[in-house]
N, C-alpha and C positions, 0 to 999 in steps of 0.2 A: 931719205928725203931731207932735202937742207930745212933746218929750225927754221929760217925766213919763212919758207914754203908754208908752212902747217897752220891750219885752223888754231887760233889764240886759245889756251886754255887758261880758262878763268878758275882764282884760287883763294880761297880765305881759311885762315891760318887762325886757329881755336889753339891756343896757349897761353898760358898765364905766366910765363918767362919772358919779357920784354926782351930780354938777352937772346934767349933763343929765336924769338917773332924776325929781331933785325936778322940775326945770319943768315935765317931761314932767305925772308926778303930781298936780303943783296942776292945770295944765292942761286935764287930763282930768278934774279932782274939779267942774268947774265944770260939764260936762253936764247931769248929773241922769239921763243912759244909761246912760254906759261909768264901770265899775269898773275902779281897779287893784288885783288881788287878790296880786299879787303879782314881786317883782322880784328877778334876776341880773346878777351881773357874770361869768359866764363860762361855758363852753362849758358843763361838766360842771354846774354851780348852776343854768343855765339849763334844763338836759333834765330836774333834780329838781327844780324850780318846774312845768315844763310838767305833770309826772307827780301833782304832789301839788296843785294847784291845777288844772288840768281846763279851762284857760281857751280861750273863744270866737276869740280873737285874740289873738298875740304880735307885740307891737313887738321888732325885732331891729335888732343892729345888726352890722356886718360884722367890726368890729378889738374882739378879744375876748383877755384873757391868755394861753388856754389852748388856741388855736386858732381856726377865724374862724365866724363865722353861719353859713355854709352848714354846716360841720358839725354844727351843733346845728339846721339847717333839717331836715337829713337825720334823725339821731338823732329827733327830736321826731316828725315828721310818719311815721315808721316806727312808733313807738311807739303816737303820736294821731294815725292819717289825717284825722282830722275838725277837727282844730285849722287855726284861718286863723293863717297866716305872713307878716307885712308888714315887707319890710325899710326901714329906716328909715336913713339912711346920710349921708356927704356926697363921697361918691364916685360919681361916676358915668361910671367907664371903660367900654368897651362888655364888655372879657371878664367886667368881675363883674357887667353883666347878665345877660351870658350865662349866668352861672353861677350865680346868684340862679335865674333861670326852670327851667332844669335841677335845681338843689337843690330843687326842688317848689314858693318863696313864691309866696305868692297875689299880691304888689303890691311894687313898688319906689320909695321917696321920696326925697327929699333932704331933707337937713335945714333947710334954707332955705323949705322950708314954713313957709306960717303956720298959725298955732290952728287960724282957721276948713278950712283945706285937709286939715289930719290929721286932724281930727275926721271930717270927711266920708270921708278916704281908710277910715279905721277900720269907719266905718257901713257902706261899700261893702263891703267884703271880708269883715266878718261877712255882709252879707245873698248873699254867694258869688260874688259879683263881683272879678274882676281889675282891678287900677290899677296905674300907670305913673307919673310923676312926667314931665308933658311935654317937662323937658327931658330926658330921656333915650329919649322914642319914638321920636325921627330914627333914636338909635343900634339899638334894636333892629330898624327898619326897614329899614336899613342890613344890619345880622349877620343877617337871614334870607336877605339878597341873594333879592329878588324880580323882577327881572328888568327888561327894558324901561323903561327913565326914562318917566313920563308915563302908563303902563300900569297900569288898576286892576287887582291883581293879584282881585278877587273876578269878573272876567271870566270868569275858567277854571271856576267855579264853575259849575253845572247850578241852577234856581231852587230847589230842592230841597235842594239841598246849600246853597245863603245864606240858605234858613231855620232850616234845620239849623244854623248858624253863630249867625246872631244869636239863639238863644236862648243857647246857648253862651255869647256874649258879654253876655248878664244874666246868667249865672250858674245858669242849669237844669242841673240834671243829668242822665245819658243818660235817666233813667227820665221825668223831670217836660220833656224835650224830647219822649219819647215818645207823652205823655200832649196834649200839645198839640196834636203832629202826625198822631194815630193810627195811630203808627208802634210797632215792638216795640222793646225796649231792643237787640237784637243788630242790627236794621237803622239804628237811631242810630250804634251806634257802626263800621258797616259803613263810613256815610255818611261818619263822623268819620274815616277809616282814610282815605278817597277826599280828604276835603278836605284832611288834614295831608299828604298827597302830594302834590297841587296846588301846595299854597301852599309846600313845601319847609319847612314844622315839625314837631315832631316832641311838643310839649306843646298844650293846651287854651291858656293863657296868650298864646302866642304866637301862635296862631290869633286868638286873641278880641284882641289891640293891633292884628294886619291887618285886622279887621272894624273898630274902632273908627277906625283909619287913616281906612280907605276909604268910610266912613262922614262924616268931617268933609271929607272932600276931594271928595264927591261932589254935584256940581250941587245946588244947588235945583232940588226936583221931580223929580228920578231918585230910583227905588226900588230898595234893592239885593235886592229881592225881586219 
């Protein structure tokens, strides 16, 4: 779809680099998509930017003066469930993925991303999809500890349940997974109860990086459905 064409995503940019804020800005002002409607340098400016600009998507970043991302991932997303939260970062230890997925962000980057890779992470996670920044998937592959080296962990799965998954992992919600599968919103997320037990997660996020795992590591010509 031409960038003209696309619904305008709205973006406010949580970073305490005034250096990084403008690249970011020009960056994004080159789309013709994504707006930056507005920007913070800190925990508490970031949750009154979130609140007074109502934006699609927040670029975050984790080392903030006044406390770190995840508290304003929390604050934010308590306030506006519907806000996408991409942390954008250059850390990538596995506790503050951990802690990032658990704080509710929809996606984790590194800042060694280029243009074209944030642009797209952005598109992604407005249209409700979850992103990873690849080098840190090992690690959260890792901190789920799935079991058995060489074992695709969506084996444990019922076919039912890896349909149930891969919508998930576009970014359907229980009701629009429903809708697909002819199933009720309460047996979606019955299913969902069944898989994050399975797979030893306890977020959608985390679910949908083992689906996407198991997905690039799975034969040509096997269907995980």
């Amino acid at each position: 779809m031409n960038p003209a064409a696309r619904p305008v995503i709205r973006v406010v940019l949580i970073e305490d680099s005034e250096v990084v804020r403008t690249g970011l800005r020009t960056l994004l002002g080159t789309t013709g998509d994504i707006a930056v409607v507005g920007e913070a340098a800190s925990v508490a400016s970031g949750v009154a930017a979130a609140a007074q600009h109502q934006p699609n998507v927040i670029l975050l970043d984790i080392r903030l003066p006044d406390g770190t991302g995840f508290d304003a991932c929390r604050q934010i997303l308590r306030q506006h469930p519907e806000t996408r939260i991409l942390i954008l970062t250059s850390m990538a230890d596995e506790p503050l993925v951990d802690e990032a997925i658990r704080a509710g962000a929809h996606g984790y980057l590194l800042k060694e991303v280029d243009g074209k890779g944030l642009v797209h992470a952005i598109r992604e996670v407005a249209a409700g999809k979850s992103i990873l920044d690849p080098a840190v998937t090992a690690r959260v592959m890792q901190m789920v500890k799935l079991g058995v080296s060489g074992r695709d962990p969506l084996d444990a799965l019922s076919a039912q349940e890896r349909r149930v998954l891969a919508l998930i992992a576009e970014g359907c919600t229980n009701k629009e997974v429903g809708a697909k599968l002819g199933l009720t919103e309460k047996t979606v997320k019955n299913y969902l109860s069944t898989v994050f037990e399975k797979l030893h997660v306890s977020r959608r996020a985390e679910a949908a990086v083992i689906y996407a795992q198991g997905a690039r590591d799975r034969p040509p010509g096997r269907s995980p459905l």
